[in-house]
RODO-2510 file (C-alpha; in nm, 4 decimals, decimal comma):
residues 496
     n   res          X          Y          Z
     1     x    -4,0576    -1,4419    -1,4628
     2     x    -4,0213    -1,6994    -1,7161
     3     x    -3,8132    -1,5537    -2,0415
     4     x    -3,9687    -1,5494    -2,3674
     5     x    -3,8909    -1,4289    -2,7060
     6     x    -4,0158    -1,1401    -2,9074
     7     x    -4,2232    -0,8654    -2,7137
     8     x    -4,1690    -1,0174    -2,3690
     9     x    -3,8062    -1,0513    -2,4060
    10     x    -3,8063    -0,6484    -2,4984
    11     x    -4,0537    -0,5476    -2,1417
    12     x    -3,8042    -0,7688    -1,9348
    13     x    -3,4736    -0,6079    -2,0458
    14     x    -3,6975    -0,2240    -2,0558
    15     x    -3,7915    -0,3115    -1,7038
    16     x    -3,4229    -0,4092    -1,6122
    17     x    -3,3191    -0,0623    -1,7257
    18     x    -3,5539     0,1353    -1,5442
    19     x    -3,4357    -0,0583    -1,2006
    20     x    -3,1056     0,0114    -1,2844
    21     x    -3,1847     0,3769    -1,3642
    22     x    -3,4293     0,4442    -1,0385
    23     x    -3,1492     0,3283    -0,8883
    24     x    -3,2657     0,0286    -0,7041
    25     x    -3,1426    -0,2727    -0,8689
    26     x    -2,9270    -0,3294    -0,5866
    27     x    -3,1750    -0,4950    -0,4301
    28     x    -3,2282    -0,7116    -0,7094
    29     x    -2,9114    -0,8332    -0,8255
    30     x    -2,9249    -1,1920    -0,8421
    31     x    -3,2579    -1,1856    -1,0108
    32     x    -3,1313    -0,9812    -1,2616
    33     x    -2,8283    -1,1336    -1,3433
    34     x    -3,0250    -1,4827    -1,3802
    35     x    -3,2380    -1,2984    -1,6195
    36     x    -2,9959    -1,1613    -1,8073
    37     x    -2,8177    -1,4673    -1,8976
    38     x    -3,1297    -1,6095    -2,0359
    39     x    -3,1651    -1,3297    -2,2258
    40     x    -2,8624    -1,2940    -2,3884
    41     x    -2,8548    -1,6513    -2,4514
    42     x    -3,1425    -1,6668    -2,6570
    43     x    -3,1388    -1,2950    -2,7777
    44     x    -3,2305    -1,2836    -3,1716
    45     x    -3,2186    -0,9771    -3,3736
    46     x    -3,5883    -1,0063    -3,4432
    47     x    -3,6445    -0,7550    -3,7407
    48     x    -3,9403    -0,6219    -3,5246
    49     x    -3,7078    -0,4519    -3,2958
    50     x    -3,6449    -0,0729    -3,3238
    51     x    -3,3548     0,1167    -3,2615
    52     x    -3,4587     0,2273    -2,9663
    53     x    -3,4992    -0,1858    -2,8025
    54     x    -3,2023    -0,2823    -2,9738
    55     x    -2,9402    -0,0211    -2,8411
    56     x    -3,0958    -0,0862    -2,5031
    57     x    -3,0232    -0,4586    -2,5335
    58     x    -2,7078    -0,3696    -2,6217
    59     x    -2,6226    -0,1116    -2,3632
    60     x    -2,7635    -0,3621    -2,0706
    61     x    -2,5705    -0,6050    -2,2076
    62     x    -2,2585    -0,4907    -2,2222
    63     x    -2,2569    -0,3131    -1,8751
    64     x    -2,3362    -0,6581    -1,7640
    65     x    -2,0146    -0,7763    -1,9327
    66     x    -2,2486    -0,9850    -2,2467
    67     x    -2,0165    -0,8987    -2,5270
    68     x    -2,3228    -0,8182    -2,7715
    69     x    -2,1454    -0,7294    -3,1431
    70     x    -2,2110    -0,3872    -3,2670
    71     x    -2,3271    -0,5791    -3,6002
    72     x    -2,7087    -0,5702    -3,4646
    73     x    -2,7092    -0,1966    -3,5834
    74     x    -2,6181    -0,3277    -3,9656
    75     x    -3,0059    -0,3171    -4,0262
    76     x    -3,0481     0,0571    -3,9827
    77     x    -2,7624     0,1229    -4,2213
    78     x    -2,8427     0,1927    -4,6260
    79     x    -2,5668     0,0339    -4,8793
    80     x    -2,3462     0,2737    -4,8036
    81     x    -2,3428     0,2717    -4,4696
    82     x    -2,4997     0,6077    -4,3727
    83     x    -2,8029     0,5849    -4,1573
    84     x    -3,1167     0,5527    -4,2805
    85     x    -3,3058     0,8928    -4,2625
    86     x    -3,6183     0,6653    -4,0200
    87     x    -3,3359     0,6958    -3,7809
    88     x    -3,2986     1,0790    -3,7385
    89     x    -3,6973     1,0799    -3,7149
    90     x    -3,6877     0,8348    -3,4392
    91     x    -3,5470     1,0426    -3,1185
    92     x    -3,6004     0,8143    -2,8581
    93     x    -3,3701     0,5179    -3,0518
    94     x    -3,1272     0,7859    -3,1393
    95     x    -3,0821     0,9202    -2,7954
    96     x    -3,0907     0,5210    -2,6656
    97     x    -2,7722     0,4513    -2,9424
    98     x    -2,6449     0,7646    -2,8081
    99     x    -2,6390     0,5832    -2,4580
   100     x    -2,5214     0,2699    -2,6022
   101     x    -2,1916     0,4017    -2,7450
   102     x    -2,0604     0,4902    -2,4499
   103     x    -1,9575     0,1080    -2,3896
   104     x    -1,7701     0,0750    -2,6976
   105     x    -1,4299    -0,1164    -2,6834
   106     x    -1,1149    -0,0332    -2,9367
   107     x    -1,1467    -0,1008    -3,3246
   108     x    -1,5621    -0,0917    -3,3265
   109     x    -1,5452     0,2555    -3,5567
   110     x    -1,9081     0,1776    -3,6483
   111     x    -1,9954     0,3202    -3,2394
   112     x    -1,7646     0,5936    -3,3035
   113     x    -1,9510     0,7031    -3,6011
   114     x    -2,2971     0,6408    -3,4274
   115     x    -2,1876     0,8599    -3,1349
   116     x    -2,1093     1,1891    -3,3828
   117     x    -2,4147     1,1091    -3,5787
   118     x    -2,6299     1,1160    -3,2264
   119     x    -2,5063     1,3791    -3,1013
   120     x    -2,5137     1,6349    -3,4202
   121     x    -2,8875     1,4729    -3,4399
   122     x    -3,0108     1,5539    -3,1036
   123     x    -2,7934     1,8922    -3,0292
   124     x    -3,0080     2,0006    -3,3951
   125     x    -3,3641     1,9028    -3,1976
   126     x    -3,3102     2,0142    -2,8695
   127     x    -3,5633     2,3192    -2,7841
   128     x    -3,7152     2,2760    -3,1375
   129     x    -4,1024     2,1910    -3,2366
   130     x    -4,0547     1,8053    -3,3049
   131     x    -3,9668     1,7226    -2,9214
   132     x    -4,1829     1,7901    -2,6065
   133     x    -4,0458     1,9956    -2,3433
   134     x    -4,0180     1,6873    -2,1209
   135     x    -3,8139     1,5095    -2,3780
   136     x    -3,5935     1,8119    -2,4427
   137     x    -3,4964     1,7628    -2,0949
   138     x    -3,4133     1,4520    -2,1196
   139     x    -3,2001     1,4985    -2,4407
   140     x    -3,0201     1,7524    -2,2992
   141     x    -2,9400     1,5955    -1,9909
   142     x    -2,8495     1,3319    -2,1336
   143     x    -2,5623     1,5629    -2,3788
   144     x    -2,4459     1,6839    -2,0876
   145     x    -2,3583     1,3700    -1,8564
   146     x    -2,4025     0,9722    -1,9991
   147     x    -2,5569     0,7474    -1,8120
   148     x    -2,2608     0,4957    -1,8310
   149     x    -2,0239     0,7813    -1,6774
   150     x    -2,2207     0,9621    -1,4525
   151     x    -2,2590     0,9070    -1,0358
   152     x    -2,5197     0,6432    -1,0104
   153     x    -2,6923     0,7911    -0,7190
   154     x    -2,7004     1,1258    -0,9114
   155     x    -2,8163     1,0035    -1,2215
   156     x    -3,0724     0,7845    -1,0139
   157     x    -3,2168     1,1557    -0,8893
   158     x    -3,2523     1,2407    -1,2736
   159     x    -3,3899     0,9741    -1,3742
   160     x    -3,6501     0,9683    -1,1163
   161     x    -3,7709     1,3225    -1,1824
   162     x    -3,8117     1,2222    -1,5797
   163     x    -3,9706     0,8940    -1,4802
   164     x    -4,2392     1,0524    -1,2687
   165     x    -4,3652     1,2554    -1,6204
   166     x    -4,3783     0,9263    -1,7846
   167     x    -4,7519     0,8019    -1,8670
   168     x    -4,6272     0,4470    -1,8845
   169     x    -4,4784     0,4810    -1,5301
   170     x    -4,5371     0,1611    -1,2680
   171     x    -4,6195     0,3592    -0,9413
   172     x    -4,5105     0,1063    -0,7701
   173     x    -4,1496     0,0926    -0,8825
   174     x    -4,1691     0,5087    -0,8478
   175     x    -4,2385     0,5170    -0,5126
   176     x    -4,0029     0,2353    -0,4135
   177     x    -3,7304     0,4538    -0,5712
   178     x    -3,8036     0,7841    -0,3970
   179     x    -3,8484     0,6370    -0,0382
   180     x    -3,4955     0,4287    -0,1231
   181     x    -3,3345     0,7576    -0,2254
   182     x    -3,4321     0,9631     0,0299
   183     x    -3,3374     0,6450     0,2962
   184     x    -2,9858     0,6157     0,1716
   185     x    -2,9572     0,9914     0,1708
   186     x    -3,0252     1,0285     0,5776
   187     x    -2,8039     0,7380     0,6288
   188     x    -2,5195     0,8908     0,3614
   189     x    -2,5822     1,2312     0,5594
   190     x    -2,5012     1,0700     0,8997
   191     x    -2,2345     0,9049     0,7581
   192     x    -2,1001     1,2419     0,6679
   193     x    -2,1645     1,4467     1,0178
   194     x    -1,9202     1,1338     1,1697
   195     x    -1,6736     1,1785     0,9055
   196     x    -1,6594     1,5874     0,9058
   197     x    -1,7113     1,5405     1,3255
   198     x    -1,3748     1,3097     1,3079
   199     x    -1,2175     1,5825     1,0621
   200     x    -1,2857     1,8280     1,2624
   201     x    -1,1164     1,6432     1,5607
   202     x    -0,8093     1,5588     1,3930
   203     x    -0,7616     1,9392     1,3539
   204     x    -0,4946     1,8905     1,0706
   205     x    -0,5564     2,1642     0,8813
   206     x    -0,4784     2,3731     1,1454
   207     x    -0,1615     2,2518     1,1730
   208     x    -0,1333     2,2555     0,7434
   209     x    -0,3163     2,5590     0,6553
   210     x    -0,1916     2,5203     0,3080
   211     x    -0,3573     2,2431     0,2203
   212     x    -0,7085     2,2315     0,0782
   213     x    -1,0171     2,1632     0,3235
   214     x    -1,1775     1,8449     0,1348
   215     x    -1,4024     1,6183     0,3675
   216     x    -1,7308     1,6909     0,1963
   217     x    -1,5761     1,6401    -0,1169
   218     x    -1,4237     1,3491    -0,0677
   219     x    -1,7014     1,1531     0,0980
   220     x    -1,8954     1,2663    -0,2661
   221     x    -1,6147     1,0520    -0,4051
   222     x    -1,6236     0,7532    -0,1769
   223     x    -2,0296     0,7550    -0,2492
   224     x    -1,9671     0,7489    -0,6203
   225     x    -1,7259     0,4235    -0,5590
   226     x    -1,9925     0,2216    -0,3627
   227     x    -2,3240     0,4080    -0,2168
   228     x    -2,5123     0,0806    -0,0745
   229     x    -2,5976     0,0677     0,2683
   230     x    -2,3721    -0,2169     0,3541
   231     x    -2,0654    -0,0327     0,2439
   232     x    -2,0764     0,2814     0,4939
   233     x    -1,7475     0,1179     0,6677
   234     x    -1,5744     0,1395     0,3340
   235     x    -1,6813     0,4909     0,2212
   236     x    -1,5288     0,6121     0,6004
   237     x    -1,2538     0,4186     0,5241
   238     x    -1,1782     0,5267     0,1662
   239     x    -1,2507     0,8824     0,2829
   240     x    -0,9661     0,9023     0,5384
   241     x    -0,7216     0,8224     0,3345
   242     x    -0,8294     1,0398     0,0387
   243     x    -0,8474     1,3203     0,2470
   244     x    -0,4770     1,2309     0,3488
   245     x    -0,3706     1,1869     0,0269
   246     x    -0,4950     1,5194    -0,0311
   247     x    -0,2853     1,7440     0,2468
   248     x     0,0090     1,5385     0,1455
   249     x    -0,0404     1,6395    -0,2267
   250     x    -0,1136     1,9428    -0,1174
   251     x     0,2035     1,9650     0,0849
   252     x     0,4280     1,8085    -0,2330
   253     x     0,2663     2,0523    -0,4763
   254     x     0,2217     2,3814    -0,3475
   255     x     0,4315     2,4201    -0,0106
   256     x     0,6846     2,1949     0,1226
   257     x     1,0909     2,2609     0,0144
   258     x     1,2362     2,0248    -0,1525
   259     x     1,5095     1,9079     0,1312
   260     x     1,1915     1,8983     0,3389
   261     x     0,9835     1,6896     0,0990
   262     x     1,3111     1,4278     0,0602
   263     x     1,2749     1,3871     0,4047
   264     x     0,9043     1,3554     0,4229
   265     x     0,9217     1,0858     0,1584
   266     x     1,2287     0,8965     0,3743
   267     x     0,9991     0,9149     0,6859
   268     x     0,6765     0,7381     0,5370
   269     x     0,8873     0,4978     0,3562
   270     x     1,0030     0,3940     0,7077
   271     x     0,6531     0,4259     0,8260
   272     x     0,7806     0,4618     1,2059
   273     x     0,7097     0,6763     1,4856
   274     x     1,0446     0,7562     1,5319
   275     x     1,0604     0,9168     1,1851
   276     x     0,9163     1,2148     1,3391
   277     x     1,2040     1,3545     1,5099
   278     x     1,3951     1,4255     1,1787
   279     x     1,0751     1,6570     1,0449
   280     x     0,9864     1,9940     1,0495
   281     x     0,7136     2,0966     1,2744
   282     x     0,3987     2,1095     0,9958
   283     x     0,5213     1,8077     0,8906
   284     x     0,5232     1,5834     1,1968
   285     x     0,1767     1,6727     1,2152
   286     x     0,0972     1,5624     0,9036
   287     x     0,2834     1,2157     0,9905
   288     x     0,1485     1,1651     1,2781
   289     x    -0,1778     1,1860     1,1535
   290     x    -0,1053     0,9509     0,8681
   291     x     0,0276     0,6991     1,1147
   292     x    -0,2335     0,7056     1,3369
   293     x    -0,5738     0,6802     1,0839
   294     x    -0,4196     0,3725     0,9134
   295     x    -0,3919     0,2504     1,2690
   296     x    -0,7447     0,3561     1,3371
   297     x    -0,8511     0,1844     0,9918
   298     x    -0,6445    -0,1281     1,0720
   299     x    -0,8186    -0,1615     1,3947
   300     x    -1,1622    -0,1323     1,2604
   301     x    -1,1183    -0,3698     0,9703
   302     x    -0,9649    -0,6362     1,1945
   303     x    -1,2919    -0,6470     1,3812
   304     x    -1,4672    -0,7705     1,1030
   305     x    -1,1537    -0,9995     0,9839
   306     x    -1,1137    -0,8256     0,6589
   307     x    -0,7460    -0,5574     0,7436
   308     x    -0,5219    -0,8032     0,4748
   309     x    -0,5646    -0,5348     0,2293
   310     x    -0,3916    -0,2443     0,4951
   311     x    -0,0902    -0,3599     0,3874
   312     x    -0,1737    -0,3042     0,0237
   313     x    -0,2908     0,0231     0,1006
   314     x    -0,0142     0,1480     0,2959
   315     x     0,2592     0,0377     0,0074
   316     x     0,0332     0,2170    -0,2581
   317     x     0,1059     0,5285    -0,0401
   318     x     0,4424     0,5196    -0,0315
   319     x     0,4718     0,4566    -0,3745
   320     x     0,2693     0,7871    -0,4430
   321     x     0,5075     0,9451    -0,2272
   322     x     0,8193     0,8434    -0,3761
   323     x     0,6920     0,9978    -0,7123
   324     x     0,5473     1,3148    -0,5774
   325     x     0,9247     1,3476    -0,4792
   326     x     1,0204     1,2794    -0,8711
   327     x     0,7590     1,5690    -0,9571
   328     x     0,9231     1,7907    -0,7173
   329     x     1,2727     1,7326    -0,8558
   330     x     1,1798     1,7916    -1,1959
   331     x     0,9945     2,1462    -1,0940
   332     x     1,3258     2,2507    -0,9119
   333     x     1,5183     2,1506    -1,1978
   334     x     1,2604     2,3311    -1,4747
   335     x     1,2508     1,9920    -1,6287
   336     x     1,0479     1,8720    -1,8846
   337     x     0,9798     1,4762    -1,9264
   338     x     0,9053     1,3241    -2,2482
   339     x     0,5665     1,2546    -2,2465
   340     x     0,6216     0,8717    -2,2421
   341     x     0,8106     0,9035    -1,8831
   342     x     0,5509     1,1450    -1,7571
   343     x     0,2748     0,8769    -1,7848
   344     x     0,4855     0,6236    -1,6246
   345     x     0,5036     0,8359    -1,3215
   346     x     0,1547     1,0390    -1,3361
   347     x    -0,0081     0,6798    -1,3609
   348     x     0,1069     0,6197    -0,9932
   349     x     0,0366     1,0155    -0,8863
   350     x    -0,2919     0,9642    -1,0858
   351     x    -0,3769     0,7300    -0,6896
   352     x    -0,5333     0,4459    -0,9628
   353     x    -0,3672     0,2040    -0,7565
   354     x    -0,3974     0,3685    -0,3882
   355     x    -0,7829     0,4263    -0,4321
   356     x    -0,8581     0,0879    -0,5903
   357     x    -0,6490    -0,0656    -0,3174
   358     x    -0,8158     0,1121    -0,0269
   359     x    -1,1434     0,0785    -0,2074
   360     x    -1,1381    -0,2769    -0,2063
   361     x    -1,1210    -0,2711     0,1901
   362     x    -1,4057    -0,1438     0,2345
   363     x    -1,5682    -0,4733     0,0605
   364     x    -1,6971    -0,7965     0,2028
   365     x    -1,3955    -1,0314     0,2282
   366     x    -1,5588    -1,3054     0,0162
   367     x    -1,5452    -1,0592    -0,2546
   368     x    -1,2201    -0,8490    -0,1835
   369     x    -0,9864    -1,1807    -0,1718
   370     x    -0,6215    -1,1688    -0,1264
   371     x    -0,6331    -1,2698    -0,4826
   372     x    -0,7840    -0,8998    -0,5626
   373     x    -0,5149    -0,6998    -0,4046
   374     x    -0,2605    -0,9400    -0,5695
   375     x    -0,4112    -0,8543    -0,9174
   376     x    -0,3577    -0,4932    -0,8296
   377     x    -0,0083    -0,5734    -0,8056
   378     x     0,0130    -0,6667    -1,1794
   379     x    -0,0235    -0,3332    -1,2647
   380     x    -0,4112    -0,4503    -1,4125
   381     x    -0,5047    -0,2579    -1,7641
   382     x    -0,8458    -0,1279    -1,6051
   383     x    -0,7037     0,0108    -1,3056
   384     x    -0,3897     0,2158    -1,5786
   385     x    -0,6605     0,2838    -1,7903
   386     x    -0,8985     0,4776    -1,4516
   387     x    -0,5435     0,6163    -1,3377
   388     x    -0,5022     0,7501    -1,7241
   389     x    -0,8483     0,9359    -1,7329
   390     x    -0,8090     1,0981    -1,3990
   391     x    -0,5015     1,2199    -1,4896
   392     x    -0,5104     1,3449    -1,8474
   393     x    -0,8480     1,5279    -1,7452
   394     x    -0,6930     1,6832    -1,4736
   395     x    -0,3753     1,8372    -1,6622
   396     x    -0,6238     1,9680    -1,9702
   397     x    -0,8767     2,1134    -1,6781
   398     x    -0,6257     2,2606    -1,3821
   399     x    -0,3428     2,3486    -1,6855
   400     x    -0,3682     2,7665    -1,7121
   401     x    -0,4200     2,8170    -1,3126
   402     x    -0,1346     2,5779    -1,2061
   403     x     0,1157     2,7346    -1,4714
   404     x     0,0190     3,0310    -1,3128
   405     x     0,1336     2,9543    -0,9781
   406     x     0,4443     2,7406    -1,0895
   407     x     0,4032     2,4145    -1,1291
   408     x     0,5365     2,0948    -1,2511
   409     x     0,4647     2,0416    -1,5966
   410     x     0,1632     1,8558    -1,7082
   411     x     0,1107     1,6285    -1,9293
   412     x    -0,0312     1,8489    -2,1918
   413     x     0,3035     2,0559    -2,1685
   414     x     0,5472     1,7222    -2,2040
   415     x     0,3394     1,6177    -2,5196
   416     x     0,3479     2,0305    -2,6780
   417     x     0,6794     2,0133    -2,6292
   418     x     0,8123     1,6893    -2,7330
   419     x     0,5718     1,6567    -3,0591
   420     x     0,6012     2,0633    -3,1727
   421     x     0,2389     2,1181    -3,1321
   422     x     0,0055     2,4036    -3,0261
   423     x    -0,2078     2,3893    -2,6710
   424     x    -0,5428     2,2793    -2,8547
   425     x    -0,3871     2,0016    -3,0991
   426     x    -0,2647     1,8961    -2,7682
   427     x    -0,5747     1,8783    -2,5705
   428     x    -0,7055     1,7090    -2,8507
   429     x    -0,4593     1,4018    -2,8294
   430     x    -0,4803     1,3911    -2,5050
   431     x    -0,8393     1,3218    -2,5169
   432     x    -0,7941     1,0780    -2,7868
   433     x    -0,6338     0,9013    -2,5275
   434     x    -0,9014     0,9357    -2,2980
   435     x    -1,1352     0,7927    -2,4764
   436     x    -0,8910     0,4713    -2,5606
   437     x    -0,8691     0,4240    -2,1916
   438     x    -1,2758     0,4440    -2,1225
   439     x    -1,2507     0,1691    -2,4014
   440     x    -1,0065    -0,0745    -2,2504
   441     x    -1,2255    -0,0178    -1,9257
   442     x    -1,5252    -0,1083    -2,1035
   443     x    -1,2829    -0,3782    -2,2881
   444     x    -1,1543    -0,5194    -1,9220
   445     x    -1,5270    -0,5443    -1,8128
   446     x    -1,6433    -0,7909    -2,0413
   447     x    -1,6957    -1,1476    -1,9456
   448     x    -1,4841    -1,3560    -1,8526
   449     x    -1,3008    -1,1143    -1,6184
   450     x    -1,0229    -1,1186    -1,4698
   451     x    -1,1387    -1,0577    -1,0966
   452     x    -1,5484    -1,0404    -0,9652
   453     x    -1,7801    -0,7814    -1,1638
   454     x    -1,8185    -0,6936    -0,8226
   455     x    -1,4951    -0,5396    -0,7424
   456     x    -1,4502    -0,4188    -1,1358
   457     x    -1,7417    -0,1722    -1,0732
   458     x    -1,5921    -0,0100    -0,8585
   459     x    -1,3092     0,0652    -1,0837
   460     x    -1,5610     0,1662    -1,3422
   461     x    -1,7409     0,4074    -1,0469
   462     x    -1,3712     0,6306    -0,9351
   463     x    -1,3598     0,6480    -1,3070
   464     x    -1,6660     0,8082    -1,3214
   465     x    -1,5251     1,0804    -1,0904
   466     x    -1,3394     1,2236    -1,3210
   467     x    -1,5908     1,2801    -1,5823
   468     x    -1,8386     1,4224    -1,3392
   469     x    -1,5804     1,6522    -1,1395
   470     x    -1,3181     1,7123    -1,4149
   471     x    -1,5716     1,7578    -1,7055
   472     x    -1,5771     2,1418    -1,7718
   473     x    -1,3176     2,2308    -1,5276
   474     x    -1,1191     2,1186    -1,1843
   475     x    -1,4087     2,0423    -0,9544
   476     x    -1,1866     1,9570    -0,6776
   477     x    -0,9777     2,2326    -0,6324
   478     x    -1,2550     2,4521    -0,7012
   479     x    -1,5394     2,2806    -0,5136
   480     x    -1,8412     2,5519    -0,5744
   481     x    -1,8725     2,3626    -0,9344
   482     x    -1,9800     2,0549    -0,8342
   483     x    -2,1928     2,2445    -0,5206
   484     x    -2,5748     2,1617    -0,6398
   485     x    -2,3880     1,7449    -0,7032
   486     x    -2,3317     1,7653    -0,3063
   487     x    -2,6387     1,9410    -0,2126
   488     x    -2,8581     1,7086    -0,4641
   489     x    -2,7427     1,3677    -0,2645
   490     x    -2,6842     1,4870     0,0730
   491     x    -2,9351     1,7318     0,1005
   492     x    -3,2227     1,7304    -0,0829
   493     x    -3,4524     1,4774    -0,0419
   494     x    -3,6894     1,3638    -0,3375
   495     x    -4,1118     1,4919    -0,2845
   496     x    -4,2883     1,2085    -0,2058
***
């Protein structure tokens, strides 16, 4: 399709979001990203535009890493710069700038006061007269879970179920995306019956009853990070070792003694057999089977030419080890860190590093170069900046119930105590921070880049894990929450 200006310019870049948001522009990529150059490169802020065309422009863009200036919005500010009151009438631009926000990078207040506005503005409409039931959905939806942090495949589902109301709907496009969903899904659901068959096998928590039963869950996660057919050898991959990560958290957290954890942390830093023999019994199980699946994963990766990044993998690991040890010693010595040397370790515990590592595995080796892991190494500002969210998140959500049962302390106690302030000023610094980290990843994604846009999304997507399963409370340790996300992508297939 041949780009134009004006009116056709605004149907390509609509018809670029509604791929992306049926969730099938995977199987358009290059045409879309040839599309959007010309686009951006002769994109105009023609006065005919509305809010809603010109947030959308700017959302596309800047997920596509087009640094678009926020100073296309100027035109719907009066001389003071309040919005104009056509904007609060117009519900479908204000819940598109809503949208748009979301990829705002650090010093652009202008998004930060667009994002308040939109929100106060549609919480004030939802369920009233002036917006169809259909569009109330929508808008609430919407409140709840942003499309630029939400699963992809999840959001896809949404979308699709809004999309099928629409009047202007192609039917082509519609059914295209419910026979793709429902195709991945039987292929994602295999995938899952080998992983929870191999689980199952391995009998480790058996042997580790402690620890927290997580296969399910984790293969969510490793669908959030890549859910494209050509990446089931990654998600397998990335699941193994998250579920190991897990028992051994598990066993560092809530069980092990600390003279037994010292020596855990000695054996895997050895990373030999015949580190066993110095371990307690639960332990050498746990070892063993650590040993052996990066084996397995070694094995299978070599096949296809791409294990380099093992190596990677397997130091990230012991490097999560070493400080789980560090969080143990300050629990049995009741200390408290300033929060500036909590961060320093938590943004290793956080497993930024160890996931993005064993993430990129699971990628084509044209994309996941040696160059890739090596820029892991540098400690990258995208990959602190996931580690950060996951973290921070985590201590505000699982804060009350791990105090309860003695734990280390968070993040949210280290910054109470070393600043003098209450629980809630607190959280709310913390999530100050939060924010400033989704904005150097939105920052870190914009062109040129420092690695392939390719390998950055996935950064972007185990980001996104934390907002959907640490939003409202600890959907990992407490795995009924995020119950209908499971069922909804492995389960329940979309009407035809």
């Amino acid at each position: 399709m041949v780009v134009a200006g004006g009116r056709k310019a605004a149907e390509q870049i609509n018809l670029i979001n509604v791929l992306e948001r049926l969730g099938v522009s995977y199987h358009f990529e290059k045409e879309i990203e040839e599309q959007l150059e010309q686009l951006f490169a002769k994109f105009e802020d023609n006065e005919d535009y509305d809010l809603f065309t010109i947030a959308l422009h700017f959302r596309i863009f800047r997920q596509h890493g087009y640094k678009m200036s926020c100073d296309v919005f100027n035109k719907f500010r009066d001389s003071n710069g309040e919005f104009k009151e056509t904007v609060s009438d117009d519900v479908q631009g204000m819940l598109s700038l809503y949208e748009a926000t979301y990829l705002k990078i650090r010093g652009e207040g202008f998004l930060d006061e667009a994002h308040a506005f939109t929100i106060a503005q549609l919480e004030s409409l939802v369920g009233g007269p002036h917006l169809s039931s259909d569009l109330s959905e929508q808008v609430m939806h919407a409140l709840k879970q942003s499309i630029h942090r939400g699963f992809p495949r999840l959001e896809a589902k949404h979308f699709i179920s809004f999309y099928e109301k629409d009047a202007s709907r192609n039917e082509t496009l519609l059914r295209l995306a419910k026979l793709d969903f429902n195709q991945l899904q039987l292929s994602h659901r295999e995938e899952l019956c080998h992983i929870f068959r191999w689980w199952k096998e391995l009998d480790l928590i058996s042997k580790v009853p402690y620890a927290r039963d997580r296969a399910v869950e984790c293969f969510f996660w490793s669908t959030c990070a890549y859910y494209e057919p050509q990446h089931s050898v990654g998600r397998a991959v990335l699941t193994k070792i998250m579920l190991l990560l897990s028992v051994t958290d598990d066993t560092y957290d809530a069980y092990g003694t600390y003279d037994e954890l010292k020596l855990y942390t000695n054996a895997v830093q050895r990373w030999d057999v015949s580190a066993m023999d110095e371990l307690p019994d639960y332990m050498k199980a746990l070892y063993r089977a650590l040993l052996n699946v990066y084996d397995e994963v070694e094995r299978d990766l070599a096949k296809q030419g791409r294990d380099y990044g093992v190596h990677h993998s397997k130091e990230a690991f012991k490097e999560i080890v070493r400080s789980y040890e560090i969080e143990a010693e300050w629990f049995k010595e009741g200390y408290v860190a300033s929060f500036e040397e909590y961060m320093k370790n938590a943004l290793v515990t956080s497993t930024g590093r160890l996931h993005t590592t064993s993430c990129f595995m699971g990628l084509e080796a044209d994309v996941a170069t040696t160059e890739a892991f090596e820029w892991i190494l540098t400690k990258p500002k995208m990959v602190a900046a996931s580690g950060a969210i996951g973290r921070l998140v985590d201590d505000v959500m699982s804060h009350d119930e791990e105090q309860e049962r003695g734990h280390v302390a968070t993040g949210l106690d280290c910054y109470m105590k070393q600043h003098g302030v209450s629980k809630q000023e607190a959280i709310v610094e913390l999530y100050k921070m939060i924010e400033n980290a989704w904005r150097d990843i939105n920052e870190e994604m914009l062109k040129p880049t420092a690695i392939s846009m390719k390998l950055l999304i996935r950064v972007l997507n185990l980001s996104r894990i934390s907002d959907v399963v640490y939003k409202y409370v600890d959907g990992y340790t407490h795995p009924e929450i995020i119950k209908d996300h499971v069922i909804s992508l492995f389960e329940d297939p979309i009407p035809m």
